[in-house]
Steps between C-alpha positions, in 0.01 A plus 500: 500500500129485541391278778163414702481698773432223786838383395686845520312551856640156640826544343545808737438312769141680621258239454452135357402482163101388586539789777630731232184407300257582776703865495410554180105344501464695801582843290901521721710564204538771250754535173598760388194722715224224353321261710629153369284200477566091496711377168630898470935510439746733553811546466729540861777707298271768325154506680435678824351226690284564849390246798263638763644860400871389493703535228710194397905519508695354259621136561860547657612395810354201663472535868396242727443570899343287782286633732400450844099644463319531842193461576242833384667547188304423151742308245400788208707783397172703572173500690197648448403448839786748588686235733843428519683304220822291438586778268536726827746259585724511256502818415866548513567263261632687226354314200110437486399140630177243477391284787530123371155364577334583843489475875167613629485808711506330830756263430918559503795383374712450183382693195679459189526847282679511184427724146627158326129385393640189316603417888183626651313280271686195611503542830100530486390238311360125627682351236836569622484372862653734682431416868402779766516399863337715786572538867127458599379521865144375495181366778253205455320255658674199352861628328613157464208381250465857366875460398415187397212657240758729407759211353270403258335695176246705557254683293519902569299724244392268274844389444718178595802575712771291592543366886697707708859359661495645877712478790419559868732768655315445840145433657362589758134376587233664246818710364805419219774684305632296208631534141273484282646444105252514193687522102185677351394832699199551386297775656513504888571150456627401838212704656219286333684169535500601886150657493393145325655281715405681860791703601491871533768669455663794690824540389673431076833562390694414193802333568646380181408484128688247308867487627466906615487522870366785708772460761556748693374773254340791779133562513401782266883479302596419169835366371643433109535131436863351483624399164466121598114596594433669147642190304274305682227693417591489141544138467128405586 
């Protein structure tokens, strides 16, 4: 059955369905050996469909895996750049996986991958809530009132985000670690609410998304999710 291809994309898990749209604006995705362009359809069954050069699988299994991304990784399957990737990372895993959302290159942590896009796609978006909460070390002149700034809605990009819930972990004179928790995740979110509000900030690291927990996941490893962990997923 004929569908748009945004849709198809998403469904396998590589991109959002707006990001899926930019793929094909931006000349990414071929059917059947043709350049496709916005509104084209395909069908997933019949049609040799291509992303970025990579040939789309069939839907079967859905895999989800956490992973523990360090720091000087880019959260892309591929980079023009030439640097290192999550996809280097999980490599091993035998069925091809998407990074849910992002963590910026310099910043660690929980990553999310799954080729379950109806997942991805609620996992990503505002309108679900899902909460993310960061290990953050950061420096300022004033942490208490920058924390302060921080607890209340800010404006970042032109657009209205919701105050920030943190916790101190410790301080000590012009430095603090605390827990930082936001339920939107926009782009380098916690970065600019920092940045905004007068911290810098030398160390992030995802923690938690939702009720998933890093735990004790090591740096640079990935693990499957349990069972109780995927029905979670699948419930939001």
């Amino acid at each position: 059955m004929q569908e748009r291809l945004q849709k198809i994309i998403s469904a396998h898990g590589l991109a959002s369905r707006r990001e899926a749209e930019k793929l094909i604006a931006d000349g990414q995705v071929k059917v059947n050996g043709r350049v496709a362009t916005l509104g084209d359809k395909a069908d997933p069954d019949k049609d040799r469909i291509e992303v970025q050069g990579v040939m789309l699988g069939s839907r079967g299994k859905r895999v989800y895996i956490m992973l523990h991304k360090p720091r000087g990784y880019v959260t892309t399957m591929s980079d023009e750049l030439g640097r290192k990737t999550v996809a280097d990372l999980v490599s091993d895993c035998p069925e091809r996986v998407y990074p849910v959302g992002r963590l910026d290159y310099n910043s660690e942590g929980l990553l999310i991958m799954t080729n379950d896009g109806d997942v991805a796609n609620a996992l990503m978006h505002p309108s679900f809530g899902i909460t993310k909460t960061y290990l953050t070390k950061v420096s300022g002149k004033d942490i208490d009132a920058s924390v302060a700034a921080m607890g209340e809605e800010m404006t970042i990009d032109g657009r209205r985000v919701k105050a920030a819930s943190i916790k101190f972990i410790e301080k000590n004179g012009d430095e603090a670690s605390l827990y930082i928790t936001i339920n939107e995740g926009r782009n380098r979110q916690v970065r600019k609410m920092c940045e905004m509000s007068g911290l810098t900030v030398k160390r992030l690291k995802r923690v938690s998304e939702g009720k998933l927990m890093l735990g004790d996941l090591k740096y640079g490893k990935w693990r499957y999710l349990t069972d109780a962990e995927v029905r979670y997923l699948r419930s939001i």
